[in-house]
C-alpha positions in Angstrom: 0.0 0.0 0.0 1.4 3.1 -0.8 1.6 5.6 2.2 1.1 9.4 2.2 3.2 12.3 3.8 3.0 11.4 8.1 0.0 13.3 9.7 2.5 13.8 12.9 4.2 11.3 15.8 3.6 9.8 18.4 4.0 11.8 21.6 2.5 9.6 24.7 2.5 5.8 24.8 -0.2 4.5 27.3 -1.5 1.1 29.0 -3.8 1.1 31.7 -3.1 -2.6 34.0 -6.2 -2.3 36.1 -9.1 -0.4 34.5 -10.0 3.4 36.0 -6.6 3.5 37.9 -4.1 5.5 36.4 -2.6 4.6 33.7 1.3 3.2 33.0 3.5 5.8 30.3 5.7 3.5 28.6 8.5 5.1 25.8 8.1 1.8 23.9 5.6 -1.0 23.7 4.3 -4.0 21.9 0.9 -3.8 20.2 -1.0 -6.8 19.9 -4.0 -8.2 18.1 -6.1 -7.8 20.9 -4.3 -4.4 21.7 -1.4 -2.9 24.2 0.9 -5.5 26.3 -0.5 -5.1 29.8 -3.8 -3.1 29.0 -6.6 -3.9 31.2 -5.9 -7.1 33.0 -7.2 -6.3 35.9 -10.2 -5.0 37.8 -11.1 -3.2 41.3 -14.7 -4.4 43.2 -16.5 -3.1 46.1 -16.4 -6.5 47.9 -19.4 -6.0 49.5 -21.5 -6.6 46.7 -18.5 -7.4 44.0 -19.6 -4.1 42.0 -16.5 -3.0 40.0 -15.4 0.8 40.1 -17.8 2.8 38.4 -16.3 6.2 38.7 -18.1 8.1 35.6 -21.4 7.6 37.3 -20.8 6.9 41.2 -19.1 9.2 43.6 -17.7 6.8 45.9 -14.5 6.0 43.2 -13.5 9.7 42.1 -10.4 9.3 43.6 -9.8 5.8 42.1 -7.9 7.3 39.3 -5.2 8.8 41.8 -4.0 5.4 42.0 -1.1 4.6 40.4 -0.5 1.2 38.9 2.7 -0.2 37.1 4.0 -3.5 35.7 6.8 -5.1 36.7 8.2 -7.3 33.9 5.4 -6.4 32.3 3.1 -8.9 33.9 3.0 -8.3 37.9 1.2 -5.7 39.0 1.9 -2.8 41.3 -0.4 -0.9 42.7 0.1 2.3 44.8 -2.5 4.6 46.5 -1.1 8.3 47.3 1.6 8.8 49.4 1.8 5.1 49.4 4.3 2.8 48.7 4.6 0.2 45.6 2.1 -3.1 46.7 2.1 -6.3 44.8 -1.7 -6.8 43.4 -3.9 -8.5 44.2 -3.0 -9.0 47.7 -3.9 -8.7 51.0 -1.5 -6.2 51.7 -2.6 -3.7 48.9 -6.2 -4.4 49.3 -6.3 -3.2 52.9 -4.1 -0.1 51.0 -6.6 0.3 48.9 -9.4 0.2 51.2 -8.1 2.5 53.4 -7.7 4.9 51.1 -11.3 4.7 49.7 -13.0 4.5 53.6 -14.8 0.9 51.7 -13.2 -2.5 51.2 -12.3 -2.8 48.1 -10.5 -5.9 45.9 -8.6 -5.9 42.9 -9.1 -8.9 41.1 -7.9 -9.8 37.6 -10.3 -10.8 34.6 -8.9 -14.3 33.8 -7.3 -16.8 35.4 -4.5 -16.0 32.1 -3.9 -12.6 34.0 -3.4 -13.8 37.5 0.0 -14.6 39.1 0.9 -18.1 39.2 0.2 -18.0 42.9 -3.0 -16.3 43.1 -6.1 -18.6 44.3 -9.0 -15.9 44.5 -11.8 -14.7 42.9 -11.9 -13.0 39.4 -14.0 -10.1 38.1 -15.6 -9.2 34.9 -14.7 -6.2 33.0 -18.1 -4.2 33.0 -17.0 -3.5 28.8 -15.3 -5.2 26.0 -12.2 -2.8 25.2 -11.6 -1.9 21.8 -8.1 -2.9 20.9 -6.7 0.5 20.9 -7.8 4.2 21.7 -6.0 6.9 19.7 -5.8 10.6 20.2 -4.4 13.6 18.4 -3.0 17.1 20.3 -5.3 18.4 17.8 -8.6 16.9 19.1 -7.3 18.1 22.7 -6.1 22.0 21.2 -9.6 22.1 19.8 -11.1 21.1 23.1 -9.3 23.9 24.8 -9.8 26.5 22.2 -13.4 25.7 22.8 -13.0 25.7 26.7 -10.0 27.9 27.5 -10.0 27.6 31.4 -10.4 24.1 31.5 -7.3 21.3 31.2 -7.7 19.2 27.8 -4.8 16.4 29.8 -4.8 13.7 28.2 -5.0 11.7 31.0 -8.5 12.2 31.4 -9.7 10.6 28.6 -7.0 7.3 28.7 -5.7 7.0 25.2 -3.1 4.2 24.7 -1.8 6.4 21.6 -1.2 10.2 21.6 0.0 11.5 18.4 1.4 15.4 18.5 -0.2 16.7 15.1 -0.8 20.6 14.2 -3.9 22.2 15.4 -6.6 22.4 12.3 -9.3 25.4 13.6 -12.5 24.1 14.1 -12.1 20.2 13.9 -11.5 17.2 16.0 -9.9 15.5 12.7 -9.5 11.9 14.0 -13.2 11.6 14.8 -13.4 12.1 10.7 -11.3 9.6 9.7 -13.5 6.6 10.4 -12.5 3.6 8.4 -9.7 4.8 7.2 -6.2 3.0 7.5 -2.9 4.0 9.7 0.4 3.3 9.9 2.7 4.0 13.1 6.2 2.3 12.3 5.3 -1.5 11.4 1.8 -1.2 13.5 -1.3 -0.9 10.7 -4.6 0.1 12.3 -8.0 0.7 10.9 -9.9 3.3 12.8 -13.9 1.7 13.6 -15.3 4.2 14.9 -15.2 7.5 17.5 -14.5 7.3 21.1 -17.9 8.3 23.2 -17.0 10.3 26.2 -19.1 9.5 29.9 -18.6 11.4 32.8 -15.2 9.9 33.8 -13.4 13.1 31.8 -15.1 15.3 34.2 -13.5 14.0 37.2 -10.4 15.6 39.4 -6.7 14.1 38.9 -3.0 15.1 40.2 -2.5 18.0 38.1 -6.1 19.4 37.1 -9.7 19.8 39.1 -12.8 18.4 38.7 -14.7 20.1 35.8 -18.2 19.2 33.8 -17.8 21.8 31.5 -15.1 19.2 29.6 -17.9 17.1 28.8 -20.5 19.5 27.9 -18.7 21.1 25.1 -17.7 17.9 23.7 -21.6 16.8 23.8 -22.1 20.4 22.0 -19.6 20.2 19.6 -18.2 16.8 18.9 -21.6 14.6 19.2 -20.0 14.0 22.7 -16.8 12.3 21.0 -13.2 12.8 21.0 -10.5 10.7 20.2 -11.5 7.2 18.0 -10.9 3.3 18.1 -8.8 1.1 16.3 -8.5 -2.4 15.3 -5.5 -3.5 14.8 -4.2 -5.3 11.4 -0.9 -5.7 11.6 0.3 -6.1 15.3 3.8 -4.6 15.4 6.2 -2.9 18.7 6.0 1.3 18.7 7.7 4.0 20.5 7.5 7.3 21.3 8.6 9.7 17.8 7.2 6.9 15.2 5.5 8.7 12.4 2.1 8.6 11.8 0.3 8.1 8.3 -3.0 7.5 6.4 -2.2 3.8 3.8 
C-alpha cells in the first residue's frame, strides 16, 4: 500500500493494568491483536457486593484514578495509593491499602485466570466493557477542546488514550473523529480506525495535576456529538515507540 506524507508522531504511549486507575507511560511498547501489552488485566470491586469501580457515574470511586499502577516485567502488577508505597496486586496487603484509602473494602481482582500470578487462588472479576483494541488521540482533538473551553485542562490523561500522536492544530475540527475507516500506519503497526470514542462522565472527574470540571464534557456533547479521540483495530500487530511517524495507507 502506498503511504502518504505522516500526519504527525507519536507523543504519549499508554497502557492502563487495572481499569480506571491510572494509567502506566511506557516510551516503547508492543501492540498486539487484541491491543497494548498489559492493558486492562485487571479490575477493582466493592467486595461487598463485588460491584466494579464505576467512577463516571458513582461518587464513591473519584479518587480511584489517583491510583497509580505499574507493571513489573510487564506482567505483575503494582499498585500504589497516594503517598503510598509500591504493593504487589492482588494482595492482601494492597487491598487493605486500597481500602483504606477509599473509607470501603475494596479488591482488585484480575479478569482471567490468564492474568493472575501463578500464585494467586481468589476470585476474578468481569470487566463491565469489551475494550476496543486501541484508543487513539491527536494534540489536535485536545487543542480544539481547549480553544473551545480555555480555562479548563484538555490532559490527556482524562480521557486514557493508549496512543497520543502530537499533530498541528486544524481550527475548528477534532480531525481523527473524521477519519473513520480509514487505514494507519505507526512504524510497522497498521490500524483501521472503527469508529469514535464516546465520552461519559469519567473526563469530568479531578486528577494530580487538574480539578474536577463538567464543562469538559459538555462542550464535547455540543460540539463533537460528545466524541473525542476514535478506536482502532488493529491489522498488523507490530512494537512502537515514542517519535514513530504517523500516516494515512
Amino acid at each position: 500500500m502506498r503511504e502518504d506524507a505522516a500526519l504527525g508522531s507519536v507523543s504519549q504511549l499508554w497502557r492502563y493494568p487495572a481499569s480506571s486507575l491510572a494509567g502506566e507511560r511506557r516510551d516503547a511498547i508492543m501492540v498486539g491483536p487484541a491491543g497494548m501489552a498489559g492493558d486492562r488485566m485487571f479490575g477493582l470491586v466493592d467486595t461487598s457486593d463485588n460491584e466494579i469501580a464505576r467512577p463516571d457515574r458513582d461518587a464513591k470511586w473519584h479518587k480511584v484514578p489517583r491510583i497509580r499502577t505499574r507493571l513489573a516485567n510487564d506482567r505483575d502488577l503494582e499498585v500504589a495509593v497516594p503517598d503510598g508505597d509500591w504493593l504487589a496486586a492482588p494482595g492482601t496487603e494492597c487491598d487493605g491499602a486500597v481500602s483504606a484509602y477509599l473509607g470501603f473494602a475494596a479488591s482488585i481482582r484480575p479478569f482471567s485466570r490468564e492474568n493472575a500470578p501463578p500464585a494467586y487462588a481468589g476470585p476474578v472479576t468481569q470487566a463491565r466493557y469489551t475494550k476496543a483494541p486501541i484508543h487513539l488521540l491527536t494534540t489536535a482533538s485536545l487543542a480544539r477542546l481547549k480553544a473551545l473551553h480555555p480555562d479548563g485542562a484538555a490532559d490527556a490523561r482524562r480521557f486514557r488514550p493508549n496512543i497520543v500522536v502530537d499533530m498541528a492544530a486544524m481550527e475548528g475540527s477534532f480531525p481523527e473523529t473524521e477519519w473513520i475507516g480509514r487505514k494507519l500506519a505507526i512504524g510497522d503497526l497498521l490500524l483501521t480506525i472503527s469508529e469514535p470514542c464516546r465520552r461519559c462522565g469519567f473526563t469530568i472527574i479531578a486528577q494530580d495535576g487538574f480539578d474536577n470540571d463538567p464543562a469538559i464534557l459538555r462542550n464535547l456533547v455540543r460540539h463533537n456529538a460528545h466524541n473525542l479521540g476514535v478506536y482502532c483495530t488493529v491489522d498488523r500487530p507490530a512494537g512502537i515507540k515514542v517519535g514513530d511517524a504517523m500516516r494515512f495507507l
